[in-house]
Steps between C-alpha positions, in 0.01 A plus 500: 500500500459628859776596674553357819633719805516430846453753775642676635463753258676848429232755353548948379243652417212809553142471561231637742346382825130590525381453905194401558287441851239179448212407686484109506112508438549717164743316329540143637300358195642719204875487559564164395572321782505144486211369665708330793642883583165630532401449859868572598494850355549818691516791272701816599826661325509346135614612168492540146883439330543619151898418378704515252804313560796608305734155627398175659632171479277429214562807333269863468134434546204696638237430780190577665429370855185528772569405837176539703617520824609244775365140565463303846792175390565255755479766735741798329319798414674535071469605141386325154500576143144391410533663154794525268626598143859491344602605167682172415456065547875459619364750848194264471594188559835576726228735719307206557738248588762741681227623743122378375433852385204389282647751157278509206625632164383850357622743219637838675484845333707718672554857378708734679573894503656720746250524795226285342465098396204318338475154531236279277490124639363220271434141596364243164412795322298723747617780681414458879712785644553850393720792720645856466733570774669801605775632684445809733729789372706657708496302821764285607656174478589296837636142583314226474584134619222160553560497865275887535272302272505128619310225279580177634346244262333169492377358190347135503539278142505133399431387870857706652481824659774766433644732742671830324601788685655715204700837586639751265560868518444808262414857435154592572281839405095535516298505223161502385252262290346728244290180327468145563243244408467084615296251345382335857489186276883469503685713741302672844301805439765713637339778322195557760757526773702787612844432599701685811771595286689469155857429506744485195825321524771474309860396453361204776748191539269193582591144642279193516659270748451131506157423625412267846296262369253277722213247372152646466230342480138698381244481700184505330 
């Protein structure tokens, strides 16, 4: 039984950010867009998420994210999660109907030692995603809140548009990815890409507001 939770949600947690700069023309048509998004995509700052939240409203899960950079809606230059995996179905089906963040189910394996974490992700029985990150020794820790990195979101499901502008604040320190590997089948090819900088977070406090919600309808 799937427990139901309405936003807004309260969320604690570490994880890492992963910046990337796009380039519309290289990854319009292999970052899952839906095919209504397409022509409306801009490219620029995006991301790679990898989390492990310790509390949520439905509980600890784990979850990997890829927001490829802004979209041209209704005339407002914002984000969208084209590509997402939690740990558990209660984040699964409250993610979609909180805020039409289209969550698919995968098996996490997250393994964790003092500057160092491997993480193994599985969806029906094939791993897709493989990373070792790392903390940089010895340099230091600093602030870090979602209005010096800003993701306003809009996701579009079952013919309603959601409007989610998240904020939360945490500890942040650079780090390094020492191996990852994407099957392009399920989750962007993040591999080929270099990113502008690695940044671990932890002890974050999260909160999913209540999302705007509009009717959409796709264009085809």
């Amino acid at each position: 039984m799937v427990k139901k939770a309405p936003a807004p949600w309260n969320l604690t947690g570490n994880g890492y950010v992963i910046l990337y700069w796009f380039k519309k023309e290289n990854l319009k048509d292999k970052c899952f867009l839906d095919d209504s998004l397409k022509e409306s995509y801009l490219g620029g700052r995006g991301c790679v998420m990898l989390v492990d939240y310790k509390s949520s409203d439905v509980g600890p899960y784990k979850e990997l994210l890829f927001i490829p950079g802004k979209i041209n809606f209704n005339g407002k230059k914002l984000y969208t999660i084209s590509k997402i995996f939690v740990s558990t179905l209660d984040s699964v089906v409250n993610g979609r109907e909180n805020w039409g963040i289209p969550k698919e189910h995968a098996n996490f394996s997250w393994m964790s030692d003092k500057h160092t974490e491997k993480i193994f992700i599985e969806h029906d029985g094939h791993e897709f995603f493989s990373a070792t990150m790392e903390r940089i020794k010895f340099l230091f820790t600093f602030p870090l809140t979602t209005s010096l990195l800003p993701f306003p979101l809009v996701q579009t499901m079952n013919q309603r548009a959601y409007y989610t502008n998240f904020h939360g604040k945490g500890t942040g320190s650079f780090a390094r990815i020492k191996q990852m590997n994407t099957d392009a089948k399920i989750f962007p090819g993040i591999d080929e890409y270099k990113p502008l900088v690695v940044i671990k977070v932890e002890n974050f406090r999260l909160t999913f507001p209540l999302a705007r919600t509009e009717d959409y309808v796709r264009m085809r």
